[in-house]
C-alpha positions in Angstrom: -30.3 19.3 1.5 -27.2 21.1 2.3 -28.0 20.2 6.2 -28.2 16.5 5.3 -25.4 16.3 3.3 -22.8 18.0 6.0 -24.6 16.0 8.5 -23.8 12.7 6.7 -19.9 14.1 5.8 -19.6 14.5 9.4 -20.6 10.7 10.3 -17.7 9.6 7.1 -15.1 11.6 8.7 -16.5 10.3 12.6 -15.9 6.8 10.6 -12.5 7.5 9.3 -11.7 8.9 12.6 -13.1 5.9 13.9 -11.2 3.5 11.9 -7.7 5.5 12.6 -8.4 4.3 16.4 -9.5 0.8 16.0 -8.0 -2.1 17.2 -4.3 -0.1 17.5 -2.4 -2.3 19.6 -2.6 -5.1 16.6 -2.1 -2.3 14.2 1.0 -1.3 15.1 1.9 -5.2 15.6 1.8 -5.4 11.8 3.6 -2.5 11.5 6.5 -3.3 14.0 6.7 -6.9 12.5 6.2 -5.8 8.8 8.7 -2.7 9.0 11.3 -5.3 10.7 11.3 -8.0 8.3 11.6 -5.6 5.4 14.8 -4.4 7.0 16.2 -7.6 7.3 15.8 -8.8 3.8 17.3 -5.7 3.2 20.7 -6.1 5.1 20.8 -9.9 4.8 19.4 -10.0 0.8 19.6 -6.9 -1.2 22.6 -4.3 0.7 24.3 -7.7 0.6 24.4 -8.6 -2.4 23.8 -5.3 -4.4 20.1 -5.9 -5.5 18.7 -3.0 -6.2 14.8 -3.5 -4.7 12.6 0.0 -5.1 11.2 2.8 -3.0 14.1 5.0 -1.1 15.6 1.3 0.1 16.8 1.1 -3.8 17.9 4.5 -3.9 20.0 3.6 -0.8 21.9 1.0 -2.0 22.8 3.9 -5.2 24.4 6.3 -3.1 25.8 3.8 -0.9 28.6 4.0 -4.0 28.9 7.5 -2.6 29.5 6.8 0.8 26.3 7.4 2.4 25.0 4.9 4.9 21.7 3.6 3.5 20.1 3.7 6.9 20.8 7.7 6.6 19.8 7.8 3.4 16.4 6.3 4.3 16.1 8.4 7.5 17.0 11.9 5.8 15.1 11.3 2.1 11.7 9.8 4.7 12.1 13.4 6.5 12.1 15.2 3.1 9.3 13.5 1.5 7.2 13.3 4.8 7.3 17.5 4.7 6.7 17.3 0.9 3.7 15.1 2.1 2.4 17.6 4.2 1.9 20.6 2.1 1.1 18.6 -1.0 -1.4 15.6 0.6 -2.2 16.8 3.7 -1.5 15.5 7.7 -4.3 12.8 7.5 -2.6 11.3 5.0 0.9 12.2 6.2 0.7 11.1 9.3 -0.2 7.0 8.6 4.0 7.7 7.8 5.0 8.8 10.5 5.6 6.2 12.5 6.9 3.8 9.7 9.1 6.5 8.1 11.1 7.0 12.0 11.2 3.1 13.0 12.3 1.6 9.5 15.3 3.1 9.4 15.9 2.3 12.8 15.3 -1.4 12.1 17.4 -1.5 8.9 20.5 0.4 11.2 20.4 -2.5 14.1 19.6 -5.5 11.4 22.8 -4.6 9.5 25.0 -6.1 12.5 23.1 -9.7 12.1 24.9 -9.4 8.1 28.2 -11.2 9.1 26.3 -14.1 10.6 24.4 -15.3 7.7 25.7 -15.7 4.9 24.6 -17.2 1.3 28.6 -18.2 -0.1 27.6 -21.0 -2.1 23.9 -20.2 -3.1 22.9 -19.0 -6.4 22.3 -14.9 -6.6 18.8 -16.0 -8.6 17.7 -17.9 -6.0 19.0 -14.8 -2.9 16.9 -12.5 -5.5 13.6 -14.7 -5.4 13.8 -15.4 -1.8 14.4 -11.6 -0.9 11.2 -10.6 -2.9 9.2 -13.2 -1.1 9.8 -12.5 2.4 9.6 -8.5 1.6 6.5 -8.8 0.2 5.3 -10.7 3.2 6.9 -8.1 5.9 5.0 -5.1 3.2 2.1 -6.8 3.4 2.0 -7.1 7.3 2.3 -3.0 6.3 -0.2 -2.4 4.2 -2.4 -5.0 6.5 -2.0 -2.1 9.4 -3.3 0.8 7.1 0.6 2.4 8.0 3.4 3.2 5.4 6.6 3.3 5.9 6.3 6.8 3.7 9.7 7.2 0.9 8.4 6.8 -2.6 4.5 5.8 -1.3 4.3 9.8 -0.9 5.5 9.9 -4.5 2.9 7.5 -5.7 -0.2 9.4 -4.1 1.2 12.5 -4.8 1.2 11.1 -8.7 -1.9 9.3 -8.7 -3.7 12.2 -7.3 -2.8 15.3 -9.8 -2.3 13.0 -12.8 -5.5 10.8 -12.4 -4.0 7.6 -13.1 -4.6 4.5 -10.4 -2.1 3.9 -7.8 -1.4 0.3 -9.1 0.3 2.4 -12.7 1.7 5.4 -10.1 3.7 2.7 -8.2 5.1 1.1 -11.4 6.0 4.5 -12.5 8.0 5.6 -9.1 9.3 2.5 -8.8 10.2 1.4 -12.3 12.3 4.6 -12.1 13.9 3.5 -9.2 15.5 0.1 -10.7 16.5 1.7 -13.9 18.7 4.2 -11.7 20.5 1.2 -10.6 22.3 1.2 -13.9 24.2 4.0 -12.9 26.2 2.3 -11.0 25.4 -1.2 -11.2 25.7 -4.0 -14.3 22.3 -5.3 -16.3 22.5 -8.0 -14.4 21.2 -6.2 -11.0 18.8 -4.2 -12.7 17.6 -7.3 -13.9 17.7 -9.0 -10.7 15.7 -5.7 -9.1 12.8 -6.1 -11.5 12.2 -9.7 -10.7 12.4 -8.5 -6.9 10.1 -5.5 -7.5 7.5 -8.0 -9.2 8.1 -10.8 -5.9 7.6 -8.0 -3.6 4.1 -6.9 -5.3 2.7 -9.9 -5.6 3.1 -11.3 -2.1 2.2 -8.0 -0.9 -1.2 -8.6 -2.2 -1.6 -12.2 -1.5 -0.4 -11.6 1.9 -3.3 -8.6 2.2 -6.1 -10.7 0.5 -5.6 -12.6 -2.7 -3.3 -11.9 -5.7 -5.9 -9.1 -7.4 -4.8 -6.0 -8.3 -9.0 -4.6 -7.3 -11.5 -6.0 -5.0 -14.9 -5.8 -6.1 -18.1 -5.1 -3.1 -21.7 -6.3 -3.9 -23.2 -4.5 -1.1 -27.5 -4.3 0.5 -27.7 -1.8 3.0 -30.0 0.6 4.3 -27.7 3.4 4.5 -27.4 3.9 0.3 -26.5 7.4 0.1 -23.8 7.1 3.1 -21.9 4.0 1.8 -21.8 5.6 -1.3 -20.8 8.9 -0.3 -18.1 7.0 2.1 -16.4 5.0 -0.9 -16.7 8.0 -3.1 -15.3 10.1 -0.4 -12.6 8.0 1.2 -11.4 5.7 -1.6 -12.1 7.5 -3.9 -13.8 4.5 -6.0 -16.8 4.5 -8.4 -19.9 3.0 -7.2 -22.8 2.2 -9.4 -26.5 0.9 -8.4 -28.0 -2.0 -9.6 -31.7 -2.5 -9.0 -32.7 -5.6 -7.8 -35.0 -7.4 -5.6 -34.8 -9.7 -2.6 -35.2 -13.4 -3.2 -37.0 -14.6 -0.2 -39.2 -10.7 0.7 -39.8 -9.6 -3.3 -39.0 -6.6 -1.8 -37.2 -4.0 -4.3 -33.9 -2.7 -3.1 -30.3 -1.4 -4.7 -27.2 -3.1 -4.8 -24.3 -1.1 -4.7 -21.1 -2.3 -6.8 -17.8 -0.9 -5.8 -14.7 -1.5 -7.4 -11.5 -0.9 -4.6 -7.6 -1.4 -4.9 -6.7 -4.5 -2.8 -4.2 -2.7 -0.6 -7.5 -0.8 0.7 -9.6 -3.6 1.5 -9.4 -3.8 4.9 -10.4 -0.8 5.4 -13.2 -0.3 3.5 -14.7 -3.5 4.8 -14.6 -2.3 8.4 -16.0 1.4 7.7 -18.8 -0.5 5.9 -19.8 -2.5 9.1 -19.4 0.6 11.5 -21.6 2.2 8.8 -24.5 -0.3 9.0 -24.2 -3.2 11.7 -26.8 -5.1 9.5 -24.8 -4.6 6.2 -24.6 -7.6 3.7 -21.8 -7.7 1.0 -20.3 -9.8 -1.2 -16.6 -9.5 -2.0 -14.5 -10.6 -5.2 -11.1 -10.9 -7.0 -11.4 -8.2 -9.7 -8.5 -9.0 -12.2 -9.4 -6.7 -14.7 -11.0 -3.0 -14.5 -11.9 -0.4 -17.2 -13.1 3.1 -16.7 -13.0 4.0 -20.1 -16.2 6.5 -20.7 -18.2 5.6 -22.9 -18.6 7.4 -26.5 -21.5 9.2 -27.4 
């Protein structure tokens, strides 16, 4: 037993590995494209205009009041928290930050000099807030889209989610949260206000720009290879799975379905490993708006 199940942790991992090399040029597209409209909003919206948004890019604009450039800010606290990444997560999962951590602050140092051109005088700081949140969440969800990060507080949130056992959706309102209510340090109610409204834009057209505007994605999935597709969303997504017995409506044939509840942001990738898994796969996929793990009491 111990054979087969190495043998099938090797083929997850040769997926993984397979997935990490897949279709890279358009990865890094997204990436590029996502990483460089987030630092524009930034510059042109938020450092602008003092709006507070999250992640280090908030903490930026707080110890800008110190005289810190935010795109040294971003560069020096992504170096920290990519080492801190390292020895707490691991390199696979420090190294989908690599790239994003180096070229954001990059993009947010060159976009700064387009700030004197454009210029919102007579517009309305609500309507600067809501726009700012919108095309953020589009450039994150280009990101996400590319299975990069752009690393900053996303190492906080795993880091969270993975020794206190709560879901990344409640880690990232945690590390986040945190980061707007610092803004009243040195900024009025009214811009940690206008930050929460930004942090909620920014979220939600993340995710509808990624698939829909669910927090979870739920899989319905026949295959022949049971044990490996569950193994691979237990393994890599960490996700429950349960089986559902059931039988085929044209063969009467009995077979499982397998029901898989994923966080959005993860989609993608769970949908390709399960077609480089089995080429013959069927599955089903759905908005799950609501998810409870609660066990059950005896």
């Amino acid at each position: 037993m111990n054979i087969f199940k190495k043998i099938r942790e090797k083929r997850i991992n040769d997926v993984i590995e397979g997935l990490d090399n897949k279709d890279l040029f358009n990865r890094y597209f997204n990436l590029i494209l996502g990483c460089l409209i987030v630092a524009f909003v930034f510059n042109v919206f938020f450092e602008q205009y003092n709006i507070v948004c999250f992640g280090v890019s908030g903490l930026s604009l707080i110890f800008k009041k110190f005289g810190i450039p935010t795109y040294l800010f971003i560069l020096g606290a992504n170096i920290v928290l990519l080492i801190f990444s390292y020895f707490t997560l691991g390199p696979k999962k420090t190294k989908n930050g690599l790239v994003g951590s180096i070229i954001f602050p990059i993009f947010v140092y060159f976009t700064k000099y387009l700030v004197p051109y454009i210029k919102f005088d007579n517009v309305e700081l609500l309507v600067i807030a809501i726009f700012g949140g919108a095309l953020s969440g589009i450039g994150y969800g280009f990101i996400y889209k590319s299975n990069f990060n752009t690393g900053g507080t996303d190492v906080i949130t795993e880091f969270i989610s993975r020794y206190t056992k709560i879901s990344l959706g409640k880690a990232t309102l945690i590390s986040d949260g945190l980061v707007v209510l610092a803004a009243k340090l040195v900024f009025s109610w009214e811009t940690l206000l206008y930050g929460m409204l930004v942090l909620y834009l920014i979220s939600f057209m993340t995710d509808k720009v990624v698939l829909g505007i669910s927090e979870s994605k739920a899989f319905y999935i026949v295959t022949k290879e049971e044990k490996l597709v569950k193994e691979f969303l237990l393994s890599s997504v960490n996700c429950g799975v349960t089986v559902i017995g059931a039988k085929g409506g044209y063969s009467n044939d009995k077979e499982s379905l397998l029901l898989g509840v994923v966080p959005t942001r993860q989609y993608f990738i769970v949908k390709e490993g399960l077609q480089e898994i089995d080429k013959d796969i069927f599955f089903l996929v759905c908005d799950a708006y609501e998810v409870s793990n609660n066990e059950r009491k005896k």
